[in-house]
C-alpha positions in Angstrom: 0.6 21.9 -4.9 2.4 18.6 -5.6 3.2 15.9 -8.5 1.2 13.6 -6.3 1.1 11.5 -9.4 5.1 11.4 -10.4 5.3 10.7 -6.1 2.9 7.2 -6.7 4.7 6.5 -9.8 8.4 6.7 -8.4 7.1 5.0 -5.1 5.3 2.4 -6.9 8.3 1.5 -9.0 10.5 1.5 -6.1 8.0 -0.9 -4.3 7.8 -2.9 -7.2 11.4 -3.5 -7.3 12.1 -4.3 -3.7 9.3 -7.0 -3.8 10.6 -8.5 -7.2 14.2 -9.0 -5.9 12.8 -10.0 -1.9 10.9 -12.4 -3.7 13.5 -13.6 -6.0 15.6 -14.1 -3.2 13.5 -15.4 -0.4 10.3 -17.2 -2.7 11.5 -21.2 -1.8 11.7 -19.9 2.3 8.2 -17.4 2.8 4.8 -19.3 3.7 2.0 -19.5 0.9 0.6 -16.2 0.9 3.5 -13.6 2.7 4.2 -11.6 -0.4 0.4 -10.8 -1.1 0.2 -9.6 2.1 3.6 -7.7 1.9 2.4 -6.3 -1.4 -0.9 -5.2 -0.3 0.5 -3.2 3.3 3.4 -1.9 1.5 1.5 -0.8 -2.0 -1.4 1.3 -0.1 0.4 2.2 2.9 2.4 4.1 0.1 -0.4 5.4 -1.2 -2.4 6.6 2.3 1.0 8.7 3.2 1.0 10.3 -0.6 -2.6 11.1 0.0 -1.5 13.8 2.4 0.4 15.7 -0.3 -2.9 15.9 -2.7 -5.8 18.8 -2.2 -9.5 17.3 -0.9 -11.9 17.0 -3.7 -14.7 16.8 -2.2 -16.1 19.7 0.5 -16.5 16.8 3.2 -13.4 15.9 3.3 -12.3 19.3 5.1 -14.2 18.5 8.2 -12.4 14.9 8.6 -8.8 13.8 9.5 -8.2 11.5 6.2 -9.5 12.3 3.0 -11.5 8.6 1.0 -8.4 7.7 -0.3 -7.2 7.2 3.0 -10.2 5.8 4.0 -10.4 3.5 1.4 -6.8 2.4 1.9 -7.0 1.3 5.6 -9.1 -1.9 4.7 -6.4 -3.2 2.5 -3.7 -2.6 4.6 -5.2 -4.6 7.7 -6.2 -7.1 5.5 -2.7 -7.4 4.2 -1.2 -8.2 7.7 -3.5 -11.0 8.6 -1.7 -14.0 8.8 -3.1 -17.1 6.6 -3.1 -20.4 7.4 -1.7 -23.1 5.4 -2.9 -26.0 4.1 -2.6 -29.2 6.2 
């Protein structure tokens, strides 16, 4: 078994600090909407590889690949690289 919970916790901080100083640093040059998206891909893509480390909790989720926090993490990853437009 794993901390699964210390892993998000530690990961999560560490996430939270790289986008506080990348946006710091870069807020005046990225398009409206960039670090949204860069928060949402980066926050659950963390979070559908620390999924692998936990034990299924429900008895369907032997038969399948990913377990529904996986599942539930792929919509907000795709919908974190789409590309929105700006204003005219």
């Amino acid at each position: 078994r794993h901390p699964a919970q210390l892993y998000e916790s530690l990961t999560y901080l560490a996430l939270f600090l790289w986008l506080y100083a990348n946006h710091r640093k870069n807020w005046n040059k990225a398009r409206p909407g960039f670090f949204t998206g860069l928060s949402l891909m980066s926050v659950f893509s963390a979070r559908f590889l620390i999924e692998f480390t936990k034990e299924g909790q429900f008895v369907h989720e032997v038969f399948f690949p990913f377990n529904m926090g996986q599942l539930l993490s792929l919509p907000l990853i795709i919908l974190g690289g789409f590309d929105h437009p700006q204003d005219p």
